[in-house]
C-alpha positions as CSV (number, residue, x, y, z in Angstrom):
1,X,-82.8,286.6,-51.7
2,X,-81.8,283.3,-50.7
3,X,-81.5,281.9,-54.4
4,X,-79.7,283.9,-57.2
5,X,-79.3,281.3,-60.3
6,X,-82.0,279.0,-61.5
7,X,-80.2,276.2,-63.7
8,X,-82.9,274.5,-65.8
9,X,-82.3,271.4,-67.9
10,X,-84.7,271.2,-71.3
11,X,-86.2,268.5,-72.6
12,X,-88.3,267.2,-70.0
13,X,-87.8,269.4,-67.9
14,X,-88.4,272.9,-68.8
15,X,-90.6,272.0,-71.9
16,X,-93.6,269.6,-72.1
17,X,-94.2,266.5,-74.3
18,X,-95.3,268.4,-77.1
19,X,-91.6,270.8,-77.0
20,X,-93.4,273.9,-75.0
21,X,-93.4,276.1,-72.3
22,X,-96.4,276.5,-70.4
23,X,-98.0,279.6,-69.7
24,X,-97.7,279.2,-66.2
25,X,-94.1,277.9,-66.1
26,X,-93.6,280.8,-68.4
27,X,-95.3,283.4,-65.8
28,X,-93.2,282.0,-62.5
29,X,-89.9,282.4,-64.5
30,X,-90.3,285.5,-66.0
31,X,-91.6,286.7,-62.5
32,X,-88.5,285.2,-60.9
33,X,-86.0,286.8,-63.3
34,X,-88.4,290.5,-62.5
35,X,-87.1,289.6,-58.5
36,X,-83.7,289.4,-59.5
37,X,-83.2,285.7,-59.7
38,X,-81.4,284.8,-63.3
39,X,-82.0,281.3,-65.4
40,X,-79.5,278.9,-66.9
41,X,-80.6,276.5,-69.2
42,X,-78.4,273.7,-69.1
43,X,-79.3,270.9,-72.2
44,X,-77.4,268.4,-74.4
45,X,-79.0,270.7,-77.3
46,X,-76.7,272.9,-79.3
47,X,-76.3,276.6,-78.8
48,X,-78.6,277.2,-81.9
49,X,-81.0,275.1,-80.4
50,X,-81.6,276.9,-77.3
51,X,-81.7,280.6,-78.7
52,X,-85.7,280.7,-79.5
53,X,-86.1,279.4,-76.0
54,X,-83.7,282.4,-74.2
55,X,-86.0,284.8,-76.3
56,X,-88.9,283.3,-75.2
57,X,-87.7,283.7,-71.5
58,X,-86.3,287.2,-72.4
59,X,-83.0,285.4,-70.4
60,X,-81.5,288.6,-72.8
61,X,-82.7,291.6,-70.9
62,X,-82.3,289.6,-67.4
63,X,-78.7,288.4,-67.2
64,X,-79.4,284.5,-68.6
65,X,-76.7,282.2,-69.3
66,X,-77.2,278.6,-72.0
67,X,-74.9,275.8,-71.0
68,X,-75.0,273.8,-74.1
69,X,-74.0,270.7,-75.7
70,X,-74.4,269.1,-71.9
71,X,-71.7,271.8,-70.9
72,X,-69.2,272.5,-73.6
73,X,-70.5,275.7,-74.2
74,X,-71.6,278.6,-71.7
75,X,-73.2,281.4,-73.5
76,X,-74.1,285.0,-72.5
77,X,-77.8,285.2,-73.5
78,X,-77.8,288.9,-73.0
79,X,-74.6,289.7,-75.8
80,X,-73.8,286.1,-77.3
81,X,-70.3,285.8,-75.9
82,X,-68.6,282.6,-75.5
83,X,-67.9,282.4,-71.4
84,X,-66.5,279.0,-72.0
85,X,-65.8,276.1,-74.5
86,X,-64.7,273.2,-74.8
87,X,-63.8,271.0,-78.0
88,X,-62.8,267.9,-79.4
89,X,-59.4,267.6,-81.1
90,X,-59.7,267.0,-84.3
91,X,-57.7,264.3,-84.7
92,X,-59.9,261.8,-82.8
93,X,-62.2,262.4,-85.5
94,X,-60.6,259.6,-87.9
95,X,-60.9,257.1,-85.4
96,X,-64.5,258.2,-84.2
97,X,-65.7,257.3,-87.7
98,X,-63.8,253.9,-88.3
99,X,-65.7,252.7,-84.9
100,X,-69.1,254.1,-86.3
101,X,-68.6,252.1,-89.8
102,X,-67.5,249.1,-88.0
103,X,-70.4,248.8,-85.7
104,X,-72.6,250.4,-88.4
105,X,-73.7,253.7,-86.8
106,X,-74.8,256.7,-88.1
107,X,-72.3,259.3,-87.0
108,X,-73.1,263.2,-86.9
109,X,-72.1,266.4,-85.3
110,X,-73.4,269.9,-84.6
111,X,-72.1,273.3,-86.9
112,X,-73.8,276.7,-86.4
113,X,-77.1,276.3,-87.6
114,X,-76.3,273.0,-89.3
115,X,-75.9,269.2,-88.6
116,X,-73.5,267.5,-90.7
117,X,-73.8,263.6,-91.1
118,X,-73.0,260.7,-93.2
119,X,-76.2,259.1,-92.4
120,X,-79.0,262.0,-93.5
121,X,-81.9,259.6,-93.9
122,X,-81.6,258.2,-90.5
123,X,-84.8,259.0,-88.7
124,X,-83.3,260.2,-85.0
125,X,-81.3,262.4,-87.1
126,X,-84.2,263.6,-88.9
127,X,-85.4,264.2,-85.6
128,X,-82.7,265.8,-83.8
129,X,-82.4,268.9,-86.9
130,X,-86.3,269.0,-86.5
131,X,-86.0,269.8,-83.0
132,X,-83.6,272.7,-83.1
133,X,-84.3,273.6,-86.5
134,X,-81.1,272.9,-88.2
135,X,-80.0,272.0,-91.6
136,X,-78.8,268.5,-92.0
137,X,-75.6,268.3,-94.2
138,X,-74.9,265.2,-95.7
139,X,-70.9,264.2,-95.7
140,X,-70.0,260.6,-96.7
141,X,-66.2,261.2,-96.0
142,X,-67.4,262.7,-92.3
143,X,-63.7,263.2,-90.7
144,X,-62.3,264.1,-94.0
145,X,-65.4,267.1,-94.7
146,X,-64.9,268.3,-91.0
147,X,-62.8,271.7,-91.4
148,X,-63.5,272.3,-87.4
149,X,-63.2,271.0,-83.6
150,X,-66.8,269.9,-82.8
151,X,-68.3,270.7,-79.6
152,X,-69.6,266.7,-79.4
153,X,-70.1,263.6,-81.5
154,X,-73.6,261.7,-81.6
155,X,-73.7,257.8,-82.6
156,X,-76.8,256.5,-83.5
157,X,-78.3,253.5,-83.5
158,X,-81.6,251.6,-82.8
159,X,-79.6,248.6,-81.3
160,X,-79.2,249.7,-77.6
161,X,-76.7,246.7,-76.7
162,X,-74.4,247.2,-79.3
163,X,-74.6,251.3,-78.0
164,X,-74.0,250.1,-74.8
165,X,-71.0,247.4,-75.3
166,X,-69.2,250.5,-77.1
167,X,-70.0,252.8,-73.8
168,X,-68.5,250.0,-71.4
169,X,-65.1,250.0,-73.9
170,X,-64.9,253.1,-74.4
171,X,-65.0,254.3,-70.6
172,X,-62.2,252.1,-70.3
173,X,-60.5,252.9,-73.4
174,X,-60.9,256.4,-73.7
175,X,-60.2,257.1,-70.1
176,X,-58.8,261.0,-70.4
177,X,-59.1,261.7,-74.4
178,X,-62.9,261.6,-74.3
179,X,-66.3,261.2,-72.2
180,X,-69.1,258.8,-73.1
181,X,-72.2,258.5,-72.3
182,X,-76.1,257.7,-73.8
183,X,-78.7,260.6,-73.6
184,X,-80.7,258.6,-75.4
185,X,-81.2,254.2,-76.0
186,X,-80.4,255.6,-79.5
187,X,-77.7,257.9,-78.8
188,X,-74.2,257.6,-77.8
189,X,-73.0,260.9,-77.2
190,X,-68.7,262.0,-77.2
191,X,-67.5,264.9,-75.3
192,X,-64.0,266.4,-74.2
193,X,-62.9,264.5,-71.0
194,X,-64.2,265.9,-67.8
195,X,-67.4,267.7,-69.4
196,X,-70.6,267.5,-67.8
197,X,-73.4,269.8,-66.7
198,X,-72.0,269.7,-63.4
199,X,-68.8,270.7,-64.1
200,X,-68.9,273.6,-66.4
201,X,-71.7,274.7,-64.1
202,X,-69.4,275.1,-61.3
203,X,-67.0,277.5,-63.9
204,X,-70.3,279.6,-64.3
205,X,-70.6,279.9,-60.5
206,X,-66.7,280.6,-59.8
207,X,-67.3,283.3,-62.8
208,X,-70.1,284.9,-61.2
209,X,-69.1,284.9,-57.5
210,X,-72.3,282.9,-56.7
211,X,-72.1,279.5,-54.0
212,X,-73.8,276.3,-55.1
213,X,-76.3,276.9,-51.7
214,X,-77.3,280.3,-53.6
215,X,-78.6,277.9,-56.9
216,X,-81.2,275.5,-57.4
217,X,-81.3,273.1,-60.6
218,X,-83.9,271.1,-61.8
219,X,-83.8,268.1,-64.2
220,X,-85.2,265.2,-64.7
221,X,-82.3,262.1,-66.8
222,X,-79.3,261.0,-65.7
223,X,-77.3,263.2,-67.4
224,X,-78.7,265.8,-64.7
225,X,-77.4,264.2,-61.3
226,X,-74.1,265.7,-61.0
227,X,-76.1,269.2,-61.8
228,X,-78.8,268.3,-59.0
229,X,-76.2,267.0,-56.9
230,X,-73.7,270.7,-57.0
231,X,-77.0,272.6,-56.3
232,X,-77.7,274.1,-53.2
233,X,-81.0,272.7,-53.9
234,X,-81.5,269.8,-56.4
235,X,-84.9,269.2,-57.5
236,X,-85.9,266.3,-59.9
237,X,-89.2,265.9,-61.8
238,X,-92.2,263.7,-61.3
239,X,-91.4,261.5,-64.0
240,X,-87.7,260.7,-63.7
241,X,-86.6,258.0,-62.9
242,X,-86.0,256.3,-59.4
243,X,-82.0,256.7,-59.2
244,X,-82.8,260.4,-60.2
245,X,-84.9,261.2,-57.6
246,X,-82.8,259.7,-54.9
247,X,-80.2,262.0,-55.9
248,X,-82.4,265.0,-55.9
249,X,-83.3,267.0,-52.1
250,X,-87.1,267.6,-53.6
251,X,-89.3,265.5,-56.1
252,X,-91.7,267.9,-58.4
253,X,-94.3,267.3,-60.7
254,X,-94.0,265.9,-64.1
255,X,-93.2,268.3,-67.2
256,X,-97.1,267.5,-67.9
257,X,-98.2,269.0,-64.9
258,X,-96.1,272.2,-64.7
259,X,-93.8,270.8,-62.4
260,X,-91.1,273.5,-63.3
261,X,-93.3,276.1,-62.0
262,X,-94.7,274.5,-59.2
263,X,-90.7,273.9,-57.6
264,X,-90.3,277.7,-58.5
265,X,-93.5,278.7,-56.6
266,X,-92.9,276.7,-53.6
267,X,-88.7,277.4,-53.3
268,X,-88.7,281.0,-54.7
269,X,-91.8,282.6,-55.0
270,X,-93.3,282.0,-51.7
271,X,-90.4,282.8,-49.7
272,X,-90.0,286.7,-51.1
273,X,-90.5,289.2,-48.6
274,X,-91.2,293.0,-49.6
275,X,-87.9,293.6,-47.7
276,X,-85.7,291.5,-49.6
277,X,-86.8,292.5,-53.1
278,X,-83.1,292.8,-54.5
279,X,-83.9,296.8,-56.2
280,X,-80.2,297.1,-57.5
281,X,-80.8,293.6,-59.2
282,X,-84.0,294.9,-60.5
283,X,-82.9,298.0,-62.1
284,X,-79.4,296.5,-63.7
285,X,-81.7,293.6,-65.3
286,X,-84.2,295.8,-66.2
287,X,-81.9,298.4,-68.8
288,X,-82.5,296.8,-72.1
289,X,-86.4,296.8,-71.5
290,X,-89.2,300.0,-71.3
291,X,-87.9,300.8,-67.8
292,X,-84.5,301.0,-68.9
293,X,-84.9,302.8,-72.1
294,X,-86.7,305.5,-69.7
295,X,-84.1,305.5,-67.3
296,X,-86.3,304.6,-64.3
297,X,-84.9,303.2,-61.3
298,X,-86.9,302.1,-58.1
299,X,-85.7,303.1,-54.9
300,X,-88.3,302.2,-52.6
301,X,-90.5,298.8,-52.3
302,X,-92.7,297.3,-49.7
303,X,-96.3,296.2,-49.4
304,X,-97.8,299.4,-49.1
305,X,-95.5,301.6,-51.2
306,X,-93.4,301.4,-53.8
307,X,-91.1,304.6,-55.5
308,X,-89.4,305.2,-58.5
309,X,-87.4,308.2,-60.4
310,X,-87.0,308.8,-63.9
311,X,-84.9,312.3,-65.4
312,X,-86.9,314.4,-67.7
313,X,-83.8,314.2,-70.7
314,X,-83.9,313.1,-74.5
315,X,-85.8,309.5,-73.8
316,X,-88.6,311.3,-71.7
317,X,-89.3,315.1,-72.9
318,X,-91.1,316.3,-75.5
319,X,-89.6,318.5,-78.6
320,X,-89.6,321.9,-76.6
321,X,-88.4,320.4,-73.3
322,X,-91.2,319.2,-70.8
323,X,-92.0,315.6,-69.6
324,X,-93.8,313.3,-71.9
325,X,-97.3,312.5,-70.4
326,X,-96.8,309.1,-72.2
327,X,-93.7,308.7,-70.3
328,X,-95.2,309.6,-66.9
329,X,-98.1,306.9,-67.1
330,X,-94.9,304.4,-67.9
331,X,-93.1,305.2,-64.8
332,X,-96.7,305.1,-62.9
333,X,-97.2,301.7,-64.1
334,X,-93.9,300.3,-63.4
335,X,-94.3,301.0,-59.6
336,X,-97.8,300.0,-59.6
337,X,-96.9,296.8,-61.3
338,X,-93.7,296.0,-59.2
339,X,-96.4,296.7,-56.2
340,X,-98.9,294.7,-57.5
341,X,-96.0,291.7,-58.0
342,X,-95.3,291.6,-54.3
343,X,-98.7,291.6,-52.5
344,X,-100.1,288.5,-55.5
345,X,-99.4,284.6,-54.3
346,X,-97.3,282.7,-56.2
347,X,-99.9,281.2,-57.8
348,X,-101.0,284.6,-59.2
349,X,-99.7,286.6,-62.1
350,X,-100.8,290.2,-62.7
351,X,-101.9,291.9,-65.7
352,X,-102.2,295.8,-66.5
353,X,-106.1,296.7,-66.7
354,X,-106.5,300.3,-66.8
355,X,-104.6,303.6,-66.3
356,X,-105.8,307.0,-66.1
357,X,-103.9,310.5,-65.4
358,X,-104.5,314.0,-64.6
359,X,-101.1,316.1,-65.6
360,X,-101.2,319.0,-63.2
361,X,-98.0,320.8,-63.8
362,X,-94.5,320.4,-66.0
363,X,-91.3,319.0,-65.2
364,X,-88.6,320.4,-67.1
365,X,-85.4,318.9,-68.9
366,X,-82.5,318.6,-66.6
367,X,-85.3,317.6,-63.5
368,X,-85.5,313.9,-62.3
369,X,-89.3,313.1,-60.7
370,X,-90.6,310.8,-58.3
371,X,-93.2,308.5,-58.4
372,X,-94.9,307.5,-54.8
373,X,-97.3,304.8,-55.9
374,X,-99.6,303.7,-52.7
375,X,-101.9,300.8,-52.5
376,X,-105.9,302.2,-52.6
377,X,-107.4,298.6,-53.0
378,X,-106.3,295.6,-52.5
379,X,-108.8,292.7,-53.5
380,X,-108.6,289.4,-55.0
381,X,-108.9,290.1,-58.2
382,X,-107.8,293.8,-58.6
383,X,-105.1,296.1,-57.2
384,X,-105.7,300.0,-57.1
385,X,-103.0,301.9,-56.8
386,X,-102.8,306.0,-56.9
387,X,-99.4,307.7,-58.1
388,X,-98.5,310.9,-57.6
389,X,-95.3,311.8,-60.0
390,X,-93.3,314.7,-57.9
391,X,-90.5,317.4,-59.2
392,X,-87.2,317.6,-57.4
393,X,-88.7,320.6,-55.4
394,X,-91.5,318.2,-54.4
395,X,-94.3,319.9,-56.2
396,X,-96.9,317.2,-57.7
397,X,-96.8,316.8,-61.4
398,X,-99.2,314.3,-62.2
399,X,-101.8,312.1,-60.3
400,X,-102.5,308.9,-61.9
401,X,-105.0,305.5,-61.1
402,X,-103.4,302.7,-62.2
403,X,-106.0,299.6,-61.9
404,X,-104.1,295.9,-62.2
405,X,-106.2,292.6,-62.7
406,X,-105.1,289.4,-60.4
407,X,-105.0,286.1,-62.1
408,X,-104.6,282.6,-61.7
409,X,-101.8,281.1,-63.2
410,X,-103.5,278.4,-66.0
């Protein structure tokens, strides 16, 4: 496939005004991730912040990576390992909070599950735990109480210009120590020098072997046009503004009208060919779930046909040593899915209906069977597909219907 890493930014982005995925961006990326393509979500959140959302993507089971704190932190969604990091000494902390009392800002930082402040009340603060459901600790001695190197610092305040002045000074004062910049009229965030999305992005790619023409990001702020910019393709949403877009090779819809998965659809989605399903990818992305657990790998795929193994061992027999049935109507649906995936549009999803089976003979422990699932009927709103599940010595185990409904994406 053309594309191998999907590098999503958040808020705005990935989520909607009311903080959700929808269904149908939900359906294109976990269909995406199914082809072999994996997702970063790149965000200004902390790490803590952007767990729920991995598991709701299952990023876990398909190779997913969370570049946090606007790239301080790259995080293997699939084991929690640290793949990069990057931290403020500690000793600017001292001077960090004799600028916030003298320009009266709230000051906070980010620790594990917690947020630790000397400004607790303050209602962005309030906010920001809200939104990645942390615990705010209240510290009125803040560089004094911090026992640790934090990934960033957040100043707050509801005077923009004052948040600004400090910006302009600091970009000329703090040229090398630390990076500045506003995520928000209300925030002024601090980072290590040279940290962007951009950056630590191109780390990830150098890690994995993977060109920037092999990646498309999508974002919609500021803070996302050196990320837009690296991609191979850059795509901004509907909503963002002017200077963003010119930056960006392709203009979405808004996070309100599933602009997410409408990019996906049109850049991804519609360009897979039967041919270039990526199998290997498939089967290595595909251990920790069902398919993996089973031990079934596909070896064959195309519009017409699509073929699986799966050994008859410990995960598959029964107590005195024959194939499971329940196992067998597993593999049969998992090539009659991966079927059904190919032939839909990408503005389709498809959905398990109905499986029936006739077991016709045994396969025994130490065997490894094949299933040969073909296409019976192939209609708009239903797939048919018959699977005949084969011994090693090619004599027919089970025969199995396997019925999948075709949907709409909402």
């Amino acid at each position: 496939m053309k594309y191998k890493l999907l590098v999503l930014d958040v808020d705005g982005t990935l989520l909607n005004d009311a903080k959700e995925i929808s269904k149908r961006t939900l359906a294109a990326l976990l269909k995406i991730q199914q082809m072999g393509v994996r997702i970063v979500l790149a965000s200004g959140r902390p790490t803590y912040g952007l767990l729920p959302l991995a598991k709701s993507l299952e990023l876990g089971n398909y190779g997913g990576f969370l570049l946090s704190y606007n790239g301080c932190q790259i995080i293997n969604a699939q084991n929690g390992e640290i793949l990069f990091e990057r931290r403020i000494n500690p000793e600017m902390l001292p001077y960090l909070e004799k600028k916030a009392r003298k320009n009266g800002f709230a000051l906070f930082t980010y620790h594990d599950d917690t947020i630790v402040t000397d400004s607790p009340e303050n209602e962005h603060i309030q906010s920001e735990a809200r939104l990645n459901n942390l615990q705010v600790i209240r510290e009125d001695e803040f560089s004094a109480a911090i026992d640790f190197a934090p990934c960033k610092c957040m100043f707050v305040s509801d005077d923009e210009e004052a948040l600004v002045g400090l910006e302009e000074h600091w970009k000329r004062r703090l040229n090398g120590a630390l990076d500045v910049f506003r995520s928000e009229p209300y925030f002024l965030e601090v980072v290590p020098c040279a940290i962007d999305k951009a950056n630590t992005l191109g780390a990830l790619l150098e890690m994995l072997g993977v060109t920037r023409e092999e990646v498309i990001a999508i974002g919609d702020g500021v803070c996302d046009v050196t990320m837009l910019q690296l991609a191979g393709l850059g795509i901004a949403m509907g909503h963002s503004q002017d200077s963003v877009k010119a930056c960006a090779d392709y203009v979405t819809t808004s996070n309100e009208e599933d602009g997410v998965a409408l990019a996906v659809e049109k850049a991804i989605l519609a360009e897979v060919r039967a041919a270039e399903i990526p199998l290997e990818q498939l089967n290595a992305q595909a251990r920790h779930a069902l398919m993996g657990n089973l031990g079934i790998q596909y070896t064959y795929a195309d519009k017409e046909r699509v073929e699986a193994t799966m050994p008859v061992d410990h995960r598959t027999r029964q107590p005195f040593g024959i194939l499971h049935g329940g196992a067998t109507l597993a593999l049969a649906e998992t090539v009659a899915g991966l079927g059904s995936m190919i032939l839909c549009q990408p503005d389709e999803i498809v959905v398990g209906m109905q499986v029936s089976g006739n077991h016709i003979s045994s396969a025994h422990e130490g065997d490894t069977v094949r299933a040969v699932a073909t296409i019976v009927h192939k209609g708009r709103s239903s797939h048919v597909w018959n699977v005949d599940v084969f011994t090693s010595t090619n004599k027919l185990v089970s025969s199995i219907r396997v019925v999948n409904s075709v949907m709409k994406k909402r």
